[in-house]
Residue, then its C-alpha position, 0 to 999 in steps of 0.5 A: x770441304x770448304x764450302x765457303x769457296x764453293x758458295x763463291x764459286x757458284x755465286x759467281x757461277x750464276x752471276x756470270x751466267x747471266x751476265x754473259x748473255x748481256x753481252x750480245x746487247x753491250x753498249x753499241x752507241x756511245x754519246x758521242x758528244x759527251x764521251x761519257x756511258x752511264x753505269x748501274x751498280x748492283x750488289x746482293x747478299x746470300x743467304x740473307x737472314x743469318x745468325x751471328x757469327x755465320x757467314x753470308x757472302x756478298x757480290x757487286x757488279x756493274x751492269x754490262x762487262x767492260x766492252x772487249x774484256x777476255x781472259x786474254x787481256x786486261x780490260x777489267x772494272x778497277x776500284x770497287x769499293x764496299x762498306x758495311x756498316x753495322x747496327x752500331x754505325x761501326x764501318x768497315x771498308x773492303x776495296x779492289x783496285x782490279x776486278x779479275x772477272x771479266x764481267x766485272x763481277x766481284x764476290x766476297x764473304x763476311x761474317x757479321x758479329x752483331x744481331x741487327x741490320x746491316x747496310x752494305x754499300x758497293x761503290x764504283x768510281x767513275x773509270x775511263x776507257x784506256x785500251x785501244x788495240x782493237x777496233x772494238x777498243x778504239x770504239x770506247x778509247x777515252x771514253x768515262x763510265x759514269x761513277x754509280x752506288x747501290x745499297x742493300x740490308x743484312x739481317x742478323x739474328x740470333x740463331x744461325x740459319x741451318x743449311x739442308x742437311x746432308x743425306x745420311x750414309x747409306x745402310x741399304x745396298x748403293x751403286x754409282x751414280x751417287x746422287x749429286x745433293x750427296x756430298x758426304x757420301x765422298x769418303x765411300x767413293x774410291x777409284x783405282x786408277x794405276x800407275x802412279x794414282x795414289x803417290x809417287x812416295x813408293x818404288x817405281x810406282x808400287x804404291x797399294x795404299x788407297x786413302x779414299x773409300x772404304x774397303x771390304x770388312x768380310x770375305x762375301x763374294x759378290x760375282x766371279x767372272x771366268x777370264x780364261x779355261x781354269x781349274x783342274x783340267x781332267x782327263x788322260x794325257x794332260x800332263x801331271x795327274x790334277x793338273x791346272x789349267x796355267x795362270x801366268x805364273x811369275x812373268x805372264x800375270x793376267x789381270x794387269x794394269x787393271x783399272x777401276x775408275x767410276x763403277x767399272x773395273x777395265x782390263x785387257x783380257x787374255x788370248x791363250x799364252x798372251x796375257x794381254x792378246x784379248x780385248x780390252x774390256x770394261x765390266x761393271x764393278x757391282x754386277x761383273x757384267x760385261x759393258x763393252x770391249x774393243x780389240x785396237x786399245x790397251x790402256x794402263x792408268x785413268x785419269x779423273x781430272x776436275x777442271x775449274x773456270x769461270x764457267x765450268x766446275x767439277x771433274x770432266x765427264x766419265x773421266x780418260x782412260x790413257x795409252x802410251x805408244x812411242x812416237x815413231x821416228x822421234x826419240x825422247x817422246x810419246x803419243x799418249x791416246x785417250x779413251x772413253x771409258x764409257x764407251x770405249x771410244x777414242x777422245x783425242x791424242x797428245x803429241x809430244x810427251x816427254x818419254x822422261x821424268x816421274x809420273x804423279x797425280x796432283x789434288x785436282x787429278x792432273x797428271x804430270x810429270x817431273x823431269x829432271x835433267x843434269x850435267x854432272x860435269x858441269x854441275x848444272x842442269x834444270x828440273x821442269x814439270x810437265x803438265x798436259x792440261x798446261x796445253x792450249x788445245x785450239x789455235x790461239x787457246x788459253x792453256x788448258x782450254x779448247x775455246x774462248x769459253x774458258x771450257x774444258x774441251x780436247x775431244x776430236x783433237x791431236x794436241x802438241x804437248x811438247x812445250x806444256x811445262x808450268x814451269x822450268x827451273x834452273x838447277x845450279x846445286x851439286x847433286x853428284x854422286x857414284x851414279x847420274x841422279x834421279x828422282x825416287x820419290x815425289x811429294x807433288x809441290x812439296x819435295x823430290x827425294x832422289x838418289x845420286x847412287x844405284x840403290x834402287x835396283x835390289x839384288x839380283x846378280x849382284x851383292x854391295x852397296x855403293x860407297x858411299x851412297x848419296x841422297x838428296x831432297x829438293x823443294x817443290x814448293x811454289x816459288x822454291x821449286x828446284x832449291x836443294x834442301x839438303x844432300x848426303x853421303x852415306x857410307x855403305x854397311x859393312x859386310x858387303x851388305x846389300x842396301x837398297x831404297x824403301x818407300x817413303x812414308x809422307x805420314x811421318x816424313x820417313x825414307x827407309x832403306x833395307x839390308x837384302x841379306x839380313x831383312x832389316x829396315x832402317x829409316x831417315x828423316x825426310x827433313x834433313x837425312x838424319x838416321x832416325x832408327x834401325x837396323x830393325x832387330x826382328x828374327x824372320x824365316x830363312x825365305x825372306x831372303x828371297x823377298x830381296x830381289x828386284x821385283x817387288x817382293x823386296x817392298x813394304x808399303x807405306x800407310x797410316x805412319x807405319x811400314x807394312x813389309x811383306x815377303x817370301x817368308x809367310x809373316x806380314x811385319x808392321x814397323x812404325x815408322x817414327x821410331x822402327x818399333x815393331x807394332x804387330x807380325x802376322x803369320x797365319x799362314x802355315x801350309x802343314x804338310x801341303x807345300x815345302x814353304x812352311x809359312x806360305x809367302x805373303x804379299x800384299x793386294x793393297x791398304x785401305x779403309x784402316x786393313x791391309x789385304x793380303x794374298x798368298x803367290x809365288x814365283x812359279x807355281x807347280x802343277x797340280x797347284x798347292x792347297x790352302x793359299x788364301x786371301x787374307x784381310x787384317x786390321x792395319x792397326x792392331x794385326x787382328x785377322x778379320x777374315x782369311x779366304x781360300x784363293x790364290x791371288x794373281x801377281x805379275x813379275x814372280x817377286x809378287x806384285x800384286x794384280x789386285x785392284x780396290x775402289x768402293x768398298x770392292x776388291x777384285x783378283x784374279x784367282x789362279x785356282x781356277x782362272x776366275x776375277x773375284x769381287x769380293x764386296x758387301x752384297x744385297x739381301x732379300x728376306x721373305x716372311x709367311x704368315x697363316x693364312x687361315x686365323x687362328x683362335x685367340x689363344x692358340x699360337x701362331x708360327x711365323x716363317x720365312x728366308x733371307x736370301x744373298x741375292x747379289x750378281x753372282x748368285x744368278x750364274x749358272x751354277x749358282x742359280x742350278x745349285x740353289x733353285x730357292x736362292x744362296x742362303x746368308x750367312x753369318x760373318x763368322x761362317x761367312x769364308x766356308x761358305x763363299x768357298x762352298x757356293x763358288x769354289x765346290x768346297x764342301x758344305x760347312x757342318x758348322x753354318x750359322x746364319x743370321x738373326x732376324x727380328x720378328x716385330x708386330x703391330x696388334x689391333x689396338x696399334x701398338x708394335x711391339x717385338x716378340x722374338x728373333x730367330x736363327x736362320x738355317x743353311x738353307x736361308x729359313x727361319x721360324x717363330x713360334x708365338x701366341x697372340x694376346x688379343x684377338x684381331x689383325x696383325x701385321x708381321x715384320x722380319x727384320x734383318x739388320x746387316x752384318x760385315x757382308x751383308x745389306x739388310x732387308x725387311x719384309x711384311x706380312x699380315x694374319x687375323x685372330x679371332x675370338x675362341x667360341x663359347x660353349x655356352x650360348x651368352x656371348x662372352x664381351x671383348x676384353x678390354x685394355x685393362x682387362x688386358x694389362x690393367x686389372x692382372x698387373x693389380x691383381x698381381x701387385x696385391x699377391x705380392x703384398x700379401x706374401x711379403x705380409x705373411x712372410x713378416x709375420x712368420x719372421x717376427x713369430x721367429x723371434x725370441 
């Protein structure tokens, strides 16, 4: 994070802040006779003390902005100048001859070397007024504004002062809003926003690798939402004995274009056959309640875009969720809608989108588009990127702004977008091939990598590579963009091989290719075209073949430098894409004798927090539906299984592209197997402890007991709460896979269950804690502790459970008394004391065992001849 541009940032923002509402009492009379204004400088230093070698930041002013100053002009302060003196007298000088601000304020950051105070002096010049084009301007045209100083101290110590800390990532159970003073708390917080969100570095915008957030370490169910009539339909005359209710199957997938953005997951429901003839609707993503609805919008990608000006920081409020409609009438554009996400509201419309060119999503969230359009007689054309917040949003705004504030501000209207480019540049390179180029892949303000031949597509109908086939790499970078790094023909493989395009990694810079007929995959430098490796030489199962059509089946993903390829023949393979190594297959996934696929095909749902996921489908499948198809979730490094789940993940398309959606450490399917979103997350926990009642007599025992419940959202469903009126006991992680499918998916109760540990602490009359046991708890969530109490007096008890992969921990208390056993005889017996409690036994026990030793020798030495 760069705390020093944030530190300028707010700096400023204060300053301006202030001065801004001066304005109002801008200099209104001038001495008319002299033509000359008088100036005040001030400067100031924060934080102030500092230790050496910790930067500090510095900001001057002169007092009012220059009169008629705007973002529009450049009426500006000119020729600020600060010295900065050291303890030793040594000087150091940082000028500026234009003061960008309007108001005139001028931020900077030093770092001091030397322990002792330092003297920052801020000069301002005298300046004369040279601009006239307003009446405004030609109030103060040739008039002098006095030249002025101020001067103020640093203090440098030693030690460096230490920020407030950040708040500790969190251990108990979280929810958005994450509170602001939060900053870390960044890397657990994900979005899954369609569409292009995470890169334009995979086909067609086909890229599952979320590199924010975290991801789910156990199969724990947090809630289940029930999207549609499920399951087994029951009854006469339903067709097949068994048979289920239909989900989509391969071309009517529900669940699409879903969309996670700020704690709630979006989607348009389904309505009979129609799977998006619902509402749309938004629910929230830690509890599955539903928040609204609205019948009139169908949104496909989100947008969090963070907007930065003098005055406003940060991203824009709930974020947008975005429709495309083709403007009736015209060709070549789009109308794009913009909804509210937390309302479902309409925010403002954008006129005159282009219908062409690549989607990406730049660092600052802005969505924007790279169009490419060439002549290949000519050999000439242009590439130009897009940029809707490029738009001015008000009759005579700034691009990008909807006031004079320099305020992010388009609601309530329609915006021309048609001339909203950052920049239009010529192309003049040979980009000609068998085929009109286009653009693959897009690394924003890095590359383009496009193809000037058909292989894209994947197999279909048809067999054979374009020969040759050619590829290119354009610049994106800032002053190069549209310059051709290098272009390359390649001759097709032989065979009649069918090669098409695979995902780019941006890790190792590596474009990949593979073989339909015989699954292999090759990869090229991303610097020059150069083949790098492959063919790959792994055996896979006849059914792969099937993974070569033109859906996404035929796909790897792309994260961590290594290759992830997925497909109809049930293994997962991971390729590292500097070398094409094979590191690891995984093919946990035999159907017995249930289905005819042997290995059942697997895909993958997404790649997050260091774990690909992963999902069973297929193009059609059969009713009644086969058994044992799973969610599976597996170390993306090594191939280790770190859990598989009964459930059959939706896919759209029949070449298994996934429906699943990932953001804040939650996964979200809809299940075929009975037509329900599944959540799958880290949930809370409540523990419960009981104590006697009644004291016990010193040396008698006591038994402690107690639960720990799961008390997440779906617990309180219908079924869920009637099935466990004393509430959904915890499971270990080992146990956890059975015993989500028996509490939500009627599976039977595992025989094998094991619950969690809990540890059983107390604090004793004399204030000492001390922990004395853990127990186990059972199926049905109880645990118990039997123990005896050394001393007599009250007792405080605490159970303890510390969390596992799925669960949060919690804690309880409770309280029991021991009382003194009573005396047969009638002379009270005096209250042991702590030594005679720890003291005087430890001695006694020392003595024994110095005696022993002593008799031991004796009888050694007797031994002896």
């Amino acid at each position: 994070m760069n705390f020093k541009k944030i530190s300028l940032t707010i700096l400023s923002l204060v300053l301006i802040s202030t001065i801004a509402t001066t304005l109002i009492s801008a200099p209104s009379a001038i001495a008319q006779s002299s033509g000359e204004l008088s100036s005040f400088a001030f400067v100031g230093v924060a934080p102030n003390p500092v230790g050496v070698g910790q930067t500090t930041y510095v900001a001057m002013w002169v007092d009012v902005p220059m009169p008629d100053a705007s973002e529009a002009n450049d009426i500006r302060r000119h020729n600020y100048k600060l010295i900065i003196t050291a303890p030793n007298g040594d000087t150091e000088t940082k000028t500026w001859d234009y003061v960008a601000d309007t108001t005139g304020v001028q931020s900077t950051s030093y770092t001091p070397t030397q322990v002792g105070t330092y003297t920052l002096t801020f000069v301002y010049p005298e300046q004369t007024y040279t601009w006239n084009a307003s009446a405004t301007q030609q109030r103060f045209y040739g008039v002098r504004f006095l030249a002025a100083n101020a001067t103020t101290t640093l203090t440098v110590q030693e030690e460096f002062v230490n920020p407030t800390p950040d708040t500790p990532l969190p251990t108990e159970y979280w929810s958005r809003p994450i509170y602001g003073t939060h900053s870390s708390w960044f890397v657990i917080g994900s979005h899954w926003l369609g569409g292009s969100h995470f890169g334009a570095f995979q086909q067609s915008g086909y890229n599952l690798w979320q590199q924010s957030g975290i991801g789910p370490d156990s199969s724990h169910i947090l809630w289940t939402y029930p999207l549609e009539s499920g399951g087994v339909v029951g009854g006469v005359n339903t067709g097949i004995e068994g048979s289920t209710y239909y989900s989509g199957g391969a071309y009517e997938g529900r669940f699409v274009n879903a969309i996670v953005l700020d704690g709630k997951v979006f989607f348009k429901a389904p309505l009979s056959n129609s799977n998006v003839g619902g509402a749309y609707t938004c629910i929230d993503l830690k509890t599955g309640e539903v928040l609204w609805t609205n019948n009139s919008i169908s949104p496909t990608f989100g947008q969090l875009y963070s907007y930065e000006s003098p005055n406003q920081h940060g991203v824009v409020p709930n974020g947008y969720l975005w429709q495309t409609v083709a403007t009736p009438g015209v060709t070549g554009t789009q109308t794009w809608i913009a909804t509210d996400p937390h309302t479902g509201n309409w925010l403002f419309n954008l006129t005159g989108v282009p219908s062409a060119g690549t989607i990406a999503y730049t660092e600052k969230g802005e969505i924007v588009k790279y169009i490419l359009d060439y002549n290949a007689t000519t050999k000439t054309g242009s590439l130009a990127l897009w940029n809707w917040t490029a738009a001015p949003m008000a009759a005579g705004g700034l691009p990008g702004t909807g006031s004079a504030a320099l305020q992010f501000r388009p609601v309530g209207k329609s915006i021309d977008c048609s001339t909203a480019y950052s920049w239009n540049v010529s192309i003049t390179a040979d980009l000609t091939g068998i085929s009109a180029p286009s653009i693959s892949y897009v690394l924003p303000g890095d590359i383009i990598l496009g193809t000037s031949s058909s292989i894209t597509a994947g197999v279909s109908t048809t067999r054979g590579t374009p020969d040759p086939y050619t590829v290119w790499v354009m610049s994106l970078e800032a002053g190069n963009e549209g310059q051709l790094l290098w272009k390359k023909s390649y001759e097709a493989p032989s065979g009649n091989l069918s090669r098409t395009l695979g995902p780019l990694d941006p890790v190792n810079r590596v474009w990949t290719m593979t073989d339909a007929e015989t699954t292999q995959w090759l990869g090229y430098s991303l610097r020059d075209g150069s083949l790098l490796w492959g063919p790959t030489q792994t055996e896979v199962q006849a059914f792969q073949y099937f993974s070569s059509g033109s859906g996404a089946g035929q796909r790897g993903v792309t994260a961590y430098g290594n290759l992830y390829v997925q497909g109809y023949g049930g293994e997962l393979f991971c390729y590292n894409t500097s070398n094409g190594s094979l590191l690891w297959r995984y093919n946990n996934t035999n159907s017995g004798a249930d289905s005819s696929w042997g290995l059942m095909p697997i895909f993958i749902s997404a790649v997050a927090d260091g774990k690909v996921y992963a999902f069973n489908n297929q193009h059609s499948p059969n009713a009644p539906l086969y058994k044992g198809f799973s969610t599976y979730c597996i170390d993306a490094i090594t191939g280790e299984e770190i859990y598989k789940m009964l459930s059959w993940p939706g896919q759209t398309g029949g070449q298994g592209t996934s429906t699943s959606v990932l953001a804040d450490g939650s996964l979200i399917y809809y299940n075929y197997y009975d037509n329900q979103l599944y959540c799958i997350a880290k949930g809370p926990t409540k523990t419960t402890i009981t104590a006697p009642s009644l004291a016990a007599l010193s040396g008698q025992s006591v038994v402690i007991s107690g639960t720990v419940s799961d008390i997440s959202a779906g617990t309180t469903q219908n079924e869920q709460a009637a099935r466990f009126p004393n509430g959904v006991p915890v499971a270990s992680d080992a146990s956890m896979s059975a015993w989500m499918e028996y509490v939500y998916m009627q599976q039977s109760k595992p025989t094998n269950f094991t619950g969690v540990e809990v540890t059983i602490s107390v604090t004793d009359s004399n204030n000492n804690n001390y922990i004395i046991g853990t127990a186990t708890t059972d199926s049905s969530g109880f645990y118990s502790l039997q123990w005896t109490p050394k001393i007599a007096g009250t007792y405080t008890v605490s159970a303890t459970f510390a969390g596992n992969n799925g669960f949060f921990g919690s804690h309880a208390n409770a309280a029991f008394a021991v009382d003194e056993a009573v005396s047969s005889t009638s002379t009270p017996q005096p209250e042991p004391t702590a030594t005679d409690l720890y003291f005087i036994p430890a001695v006694i026990g020392i003595i024994l065992a110095i005696v022993i030793v002593g008799i031991v020798t004796v009888l050694i030495l007797r031994k002896k001849p």
